[in-house]
C-alpha positions in Angstrom: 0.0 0.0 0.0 1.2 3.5 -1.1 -0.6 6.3 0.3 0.6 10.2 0.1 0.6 12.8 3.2 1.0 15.9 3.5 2.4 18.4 6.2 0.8 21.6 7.4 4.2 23.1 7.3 4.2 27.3 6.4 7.7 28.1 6.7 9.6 28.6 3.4 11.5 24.8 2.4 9.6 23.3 4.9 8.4 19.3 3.8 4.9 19.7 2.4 4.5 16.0 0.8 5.2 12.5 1.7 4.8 8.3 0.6 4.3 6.0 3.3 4.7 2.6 2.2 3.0 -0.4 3.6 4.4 -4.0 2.5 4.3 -7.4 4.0 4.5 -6.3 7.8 7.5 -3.6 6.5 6.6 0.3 7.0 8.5 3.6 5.6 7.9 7.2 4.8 9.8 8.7 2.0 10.0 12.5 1.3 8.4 13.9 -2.0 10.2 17.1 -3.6 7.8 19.8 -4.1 8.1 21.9 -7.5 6.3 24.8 -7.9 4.5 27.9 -5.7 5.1 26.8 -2.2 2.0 26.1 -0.2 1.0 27.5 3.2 -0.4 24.9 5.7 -1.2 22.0 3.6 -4.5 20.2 5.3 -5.5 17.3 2.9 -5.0 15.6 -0.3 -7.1 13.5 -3.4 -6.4 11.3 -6.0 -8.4 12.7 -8.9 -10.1 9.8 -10.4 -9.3 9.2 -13.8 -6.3 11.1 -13.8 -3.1 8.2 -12.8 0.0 10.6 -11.0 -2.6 13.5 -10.6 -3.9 15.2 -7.3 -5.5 18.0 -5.6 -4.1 19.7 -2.2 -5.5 21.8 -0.1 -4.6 24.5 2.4 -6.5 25.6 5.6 -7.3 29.1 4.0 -9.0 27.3 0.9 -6.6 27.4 -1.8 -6.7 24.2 -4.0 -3.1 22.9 -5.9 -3.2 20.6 -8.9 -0.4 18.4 -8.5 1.7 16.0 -11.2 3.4 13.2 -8.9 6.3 11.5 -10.6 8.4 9.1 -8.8 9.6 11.1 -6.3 8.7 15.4 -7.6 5.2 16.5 -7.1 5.1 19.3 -9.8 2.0 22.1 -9.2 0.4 22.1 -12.8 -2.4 24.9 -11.1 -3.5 26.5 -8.3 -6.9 28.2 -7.6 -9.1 29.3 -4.4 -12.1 27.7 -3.4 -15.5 29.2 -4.6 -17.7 30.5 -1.8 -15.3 30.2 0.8 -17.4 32.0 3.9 -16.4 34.1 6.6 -14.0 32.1 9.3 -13.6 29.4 7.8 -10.9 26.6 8.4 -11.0 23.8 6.0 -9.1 20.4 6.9 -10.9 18.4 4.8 -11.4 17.7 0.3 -12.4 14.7 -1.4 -13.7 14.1 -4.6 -16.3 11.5 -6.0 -16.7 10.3 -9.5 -20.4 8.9 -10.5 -21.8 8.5 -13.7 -18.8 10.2 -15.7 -18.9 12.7 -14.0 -16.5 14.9 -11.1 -17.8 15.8 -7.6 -15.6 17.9 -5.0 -17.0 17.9 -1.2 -15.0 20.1 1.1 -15.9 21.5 4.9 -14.9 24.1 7.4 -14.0 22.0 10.0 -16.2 24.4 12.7 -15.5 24.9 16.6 -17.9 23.5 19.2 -21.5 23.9 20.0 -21.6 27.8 18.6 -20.0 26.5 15.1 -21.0 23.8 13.2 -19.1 22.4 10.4 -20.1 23.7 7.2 -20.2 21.0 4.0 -19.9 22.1 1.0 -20.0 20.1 -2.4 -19.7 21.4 -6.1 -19.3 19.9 -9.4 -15.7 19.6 -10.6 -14.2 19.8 -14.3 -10.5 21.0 -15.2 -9.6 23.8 -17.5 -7.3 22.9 -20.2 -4.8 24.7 -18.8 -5.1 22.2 -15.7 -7.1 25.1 -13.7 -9.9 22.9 -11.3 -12.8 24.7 -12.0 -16.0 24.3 -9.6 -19.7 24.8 -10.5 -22.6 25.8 -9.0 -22.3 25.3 -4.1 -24.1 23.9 -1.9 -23.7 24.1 1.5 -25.3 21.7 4.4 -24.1 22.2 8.3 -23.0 19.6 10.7 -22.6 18.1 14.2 -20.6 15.7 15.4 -22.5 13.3 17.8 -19.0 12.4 19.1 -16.8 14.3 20.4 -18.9 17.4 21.9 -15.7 19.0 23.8 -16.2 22.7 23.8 -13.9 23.4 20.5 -14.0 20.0 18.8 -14.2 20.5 15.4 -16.9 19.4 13.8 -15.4 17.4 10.6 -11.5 17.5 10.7 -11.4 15.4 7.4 -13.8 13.3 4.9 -13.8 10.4 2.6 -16.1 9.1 0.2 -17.2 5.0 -0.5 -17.7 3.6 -3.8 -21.1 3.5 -3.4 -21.2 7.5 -2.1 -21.1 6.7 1.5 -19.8 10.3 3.4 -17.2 8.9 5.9 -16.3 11.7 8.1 -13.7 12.7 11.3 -14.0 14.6 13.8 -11.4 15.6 16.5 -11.2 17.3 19.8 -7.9 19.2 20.7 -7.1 20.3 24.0 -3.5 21.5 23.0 0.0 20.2 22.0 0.4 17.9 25.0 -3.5 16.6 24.7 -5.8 15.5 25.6 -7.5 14.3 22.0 -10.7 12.5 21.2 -11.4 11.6 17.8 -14.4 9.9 16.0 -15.5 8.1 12.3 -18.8 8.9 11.6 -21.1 7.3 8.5 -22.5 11.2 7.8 -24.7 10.9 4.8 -24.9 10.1 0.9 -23.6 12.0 -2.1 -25.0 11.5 -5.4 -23.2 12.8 -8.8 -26.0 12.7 -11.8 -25.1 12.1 -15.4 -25.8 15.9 -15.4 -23.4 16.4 -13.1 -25.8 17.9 -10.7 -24.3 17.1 -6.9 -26.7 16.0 -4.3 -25.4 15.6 -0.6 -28.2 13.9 2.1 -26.7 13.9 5.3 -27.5 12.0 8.0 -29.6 13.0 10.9 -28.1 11.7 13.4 -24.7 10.5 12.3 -23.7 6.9 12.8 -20.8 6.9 14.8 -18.5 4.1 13.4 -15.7 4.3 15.7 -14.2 6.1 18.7 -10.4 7.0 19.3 -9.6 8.7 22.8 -6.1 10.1 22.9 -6.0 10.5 19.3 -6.7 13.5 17.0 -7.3 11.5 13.8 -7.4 14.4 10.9 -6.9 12.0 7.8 -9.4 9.0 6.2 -9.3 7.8 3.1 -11.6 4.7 1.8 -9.5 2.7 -0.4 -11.1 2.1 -3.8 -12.5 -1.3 -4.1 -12.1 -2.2 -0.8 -14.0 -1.6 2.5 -10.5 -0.7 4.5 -10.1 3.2 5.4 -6.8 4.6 6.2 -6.7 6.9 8.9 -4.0 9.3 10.1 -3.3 10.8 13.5 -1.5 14.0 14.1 -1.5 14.3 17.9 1.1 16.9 18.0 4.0 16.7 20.6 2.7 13.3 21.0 3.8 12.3 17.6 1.0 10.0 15.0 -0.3 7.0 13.5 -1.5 5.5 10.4 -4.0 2.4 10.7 -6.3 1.1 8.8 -10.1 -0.1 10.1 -12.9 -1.1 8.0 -15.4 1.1 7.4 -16.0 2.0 3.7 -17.7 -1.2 3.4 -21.2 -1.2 1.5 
């Protein structure tokens, strides 16, 4: 298994991207060079379907980076902000969805406690042919996390979507660099992509909560295609992190 990170680094030559490799019981993380416009606090990254090497990044303030990876360069072909990015908002979170020939983006401003609710946003997706990702027409849906409910916790800290359009979501509480963290998988709704390419998100009311993870901020899952496995991520800070996989993308 080859999956790629990346690191919410902002200083200038700084790692942004890298491989971890999983293999018969053997485990390693290899650094990818980054060529092109430097991001600024990288928060999460997609294969685009389709599209073998190719990628989207994005950074907490919303701006999205079309990436080339080859062997070991990730070269930016574009970069572009996100449409209808709203007032405050701090987005850990992208993934996109491919149903019926047709591209789907879903991202979310990860919210803050009981006064701020995550915001979901999803948008069809098509690429200039200069490379630019170009989004159409937003919708927005707001969420809770039925677990955790610290004061703070952010709402959805990353999201993942299943073959069959299953919205897999995190959510992570964060007392500081030392802890304590509380983290949570949630089964958070449907999205459906039309031959029109007209997005539809129904989300869930209330959320199934798949899995719990005291002591751990978990900001990454990704479903792997084909499979009901998800690969999550942990970055809990002074603590250090973990990858693991748990399966919940199942049908």
């Amino acid at each position: 298994m080859h999956v790629l990170v990346v690191h919410d680094n902002k200083r200038t030559g700084q790692q942004r991207l890298s491989r971890i490799t999983h293999w018969e019981g053997s485990d390693g993380i290899s650094p990818i060079t980054w060529d092109g416009a430097e991001p600024v606090d990288l928060e999460a990254i997609e294969a685009i379907p389709g599209m073998p090497g190719e990628y989207l990044a994005l950074t907490g303030r919303g701006i999205v980076y079309r990436l080339k990876v080859t062997g070991g360069t990730a070269t930016v072909v574009d970069y572009t902000p996100l449409p209808a990015i709203g007032e405050g908002d701090d987005f850990e979170s992208f993934a996109l969805v491919a149903q019926n020939g047709k591209l789907a983006a879903l991202w979310a401003d990860r919210g803050a406690g009981a006064d701020r609710p995550a915001t979901l946003y999803a948008a069809p997706l098509t690429f200039a042919s200069w490379g630019q990702p170009l989004f159409g027409a937003v919708t927005r849906r707001a969420y809770r996390a039925p677990y955790p409910t610290d004061d703070g916790a952010r709402h959805i800290s990353e999201i993942s979507v299943t073959d069959s359009g299953r919205i897999i979501v995190t959510s992570a509480a964060d007392a500081g660099d030392d802890g304590p963290f509380d983290s949570a998988v949630s089964d958070a709704g449907r999205v459906n992509v039309s031959a029109a390419g007209r997005v539809r998100v129904t989300l869930a009311a209330p959320a199934t909560v798949l899995g719990t993870f005291p002591q751990y901020k978990i900001e990454a899952v990704e479903c792997l295609p084909g499979s009901a496995e998800a690969v999550l991520g942990s970055d809990d800070e002074n603590l250090g992190g973990y990858v693991r996989t748990m399966s919940y993308c199942g049908t």
